[in-house]
C-alpha positions as CSV (number, residue, x, y, z in Angstrom):
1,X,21.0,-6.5,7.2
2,X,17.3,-7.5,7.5
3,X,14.5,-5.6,5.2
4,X,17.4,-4.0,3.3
5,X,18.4,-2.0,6.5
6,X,21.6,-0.4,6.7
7,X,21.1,-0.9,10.4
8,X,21.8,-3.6,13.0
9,X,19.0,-3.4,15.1
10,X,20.4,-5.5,17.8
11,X,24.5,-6.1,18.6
12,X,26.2,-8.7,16.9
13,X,29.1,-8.9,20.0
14,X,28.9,-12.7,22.0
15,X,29.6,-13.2,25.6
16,X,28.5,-10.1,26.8
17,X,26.7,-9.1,30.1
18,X,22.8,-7.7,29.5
19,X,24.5,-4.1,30.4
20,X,26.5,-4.2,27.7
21,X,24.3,-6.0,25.2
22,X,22.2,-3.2,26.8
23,X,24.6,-0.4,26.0
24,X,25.6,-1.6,22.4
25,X,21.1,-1.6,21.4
26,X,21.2,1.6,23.1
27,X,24.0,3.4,20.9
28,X,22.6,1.4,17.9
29,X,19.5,3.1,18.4
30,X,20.7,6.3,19.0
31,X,22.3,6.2,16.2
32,X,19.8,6.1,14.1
33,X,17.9,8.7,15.6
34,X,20.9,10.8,15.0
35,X,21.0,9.7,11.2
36,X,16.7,10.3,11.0
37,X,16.7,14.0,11.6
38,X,20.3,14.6,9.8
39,X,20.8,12.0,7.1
40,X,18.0,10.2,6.4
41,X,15.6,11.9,4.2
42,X,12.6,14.8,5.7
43,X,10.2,14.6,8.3
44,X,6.8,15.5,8.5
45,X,5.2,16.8,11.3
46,X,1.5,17.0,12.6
47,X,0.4,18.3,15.8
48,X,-2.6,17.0,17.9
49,X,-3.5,19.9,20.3
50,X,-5.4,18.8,23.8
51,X,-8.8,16.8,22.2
52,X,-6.7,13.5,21.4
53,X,-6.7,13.1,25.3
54,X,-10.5,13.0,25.5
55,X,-11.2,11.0,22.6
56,X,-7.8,8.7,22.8
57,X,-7.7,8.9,19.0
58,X,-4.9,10.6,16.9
59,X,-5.6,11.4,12.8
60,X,-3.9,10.8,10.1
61,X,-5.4,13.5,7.2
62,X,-5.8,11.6,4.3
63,X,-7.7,13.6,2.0
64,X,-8.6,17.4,1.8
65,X,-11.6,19.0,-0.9
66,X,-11.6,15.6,-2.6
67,X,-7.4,15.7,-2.6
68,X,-4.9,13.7,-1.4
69,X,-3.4,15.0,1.3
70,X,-1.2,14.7,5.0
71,X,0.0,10.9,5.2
72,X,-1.3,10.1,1.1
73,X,0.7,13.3,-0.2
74,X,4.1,13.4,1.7
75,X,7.2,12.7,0.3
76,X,9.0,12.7,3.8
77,X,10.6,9.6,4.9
78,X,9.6,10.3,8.6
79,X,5.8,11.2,10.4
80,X,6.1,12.6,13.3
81,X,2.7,13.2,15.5
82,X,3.2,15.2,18.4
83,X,0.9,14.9,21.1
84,X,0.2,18.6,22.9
85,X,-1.9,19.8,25.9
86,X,-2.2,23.1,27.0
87,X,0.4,24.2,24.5
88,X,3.2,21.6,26.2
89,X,4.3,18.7,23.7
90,X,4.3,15.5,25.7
91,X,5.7,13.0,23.0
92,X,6.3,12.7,19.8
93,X,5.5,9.5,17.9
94,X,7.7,8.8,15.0
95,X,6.7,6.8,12.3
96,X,8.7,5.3,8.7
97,X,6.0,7.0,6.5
98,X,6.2,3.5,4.1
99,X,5.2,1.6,7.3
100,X,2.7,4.1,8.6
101,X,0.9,3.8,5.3
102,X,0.8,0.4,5.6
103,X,-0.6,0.1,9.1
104,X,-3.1,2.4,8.1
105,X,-4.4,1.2,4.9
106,X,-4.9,-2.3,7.2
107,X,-6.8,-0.6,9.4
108,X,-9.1,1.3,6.6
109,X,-10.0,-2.0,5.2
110,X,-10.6,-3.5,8.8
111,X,-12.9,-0.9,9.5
112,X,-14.6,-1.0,6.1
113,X,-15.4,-4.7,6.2
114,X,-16.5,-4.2,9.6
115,X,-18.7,-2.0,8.8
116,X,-20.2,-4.2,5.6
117,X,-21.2,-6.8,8.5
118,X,-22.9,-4.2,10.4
119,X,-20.4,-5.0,13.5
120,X,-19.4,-0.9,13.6
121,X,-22.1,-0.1,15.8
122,X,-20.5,-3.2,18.1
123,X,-16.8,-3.0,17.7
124,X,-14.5,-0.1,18.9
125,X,-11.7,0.8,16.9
């Protein structure tokens, strides 16, 4: 399996029509939305309530009173960010908390040397 995983991501069956190539991703990935919330390890999950549709920006809480915190702190192996208006969750993003870390430590330092050419004021992020 690639990256360790105990997962196929896509079918290994030849000769197949798309449906059923189709079909076999399908139950793969169902499957491992099935093994997320019973087998494989917690899930943490944070709530953005009705001003992420005005600003189009989600957080990640990083740090609290000068301590780690949210996304630095968990020990979950899931994130999940659900996205609420009115009191009525419309999706939930789900994220590997390893790769979420990632993604966002890339974007910190993006933003950081950014800002150390003066192109913040410029450049939306």
């Amino acid at each position: 399996m690639e990256n360790g995983s105990k997962y196929r991501i896509m079918p290994t069956t030849m000769k197949k029509s798309n449906f059923d190539v189709d079909l076999d991703f399908g139950e793969v990935q169902e499957q491992l939305i099935v093994d997320m919330f019973e087998h494989d390890g917690r899930i943490e999950v944070k709530t953005e309530r009705d001003i992420w549709q005005s600003t189009g920006n989600i957080v990640f809480e990083i740090k609290y009173k000068g301590k780690k915190s949210g996304i630095s702190s968990t020990e979950s192996t899931w994130w999940a960010q659900v996205l609420n208006r009115n009191n009525e969750n419309l999706m939930m993003l789900t994220f590997k908390v390893r790769i979420l870390k990632k993604l966002l430590k890339k974007m910190y330092l993006i933003k950081k040397l950014l800002s150390r050419r003066g192109e913040m004021t410029t450049t939306a992020l």
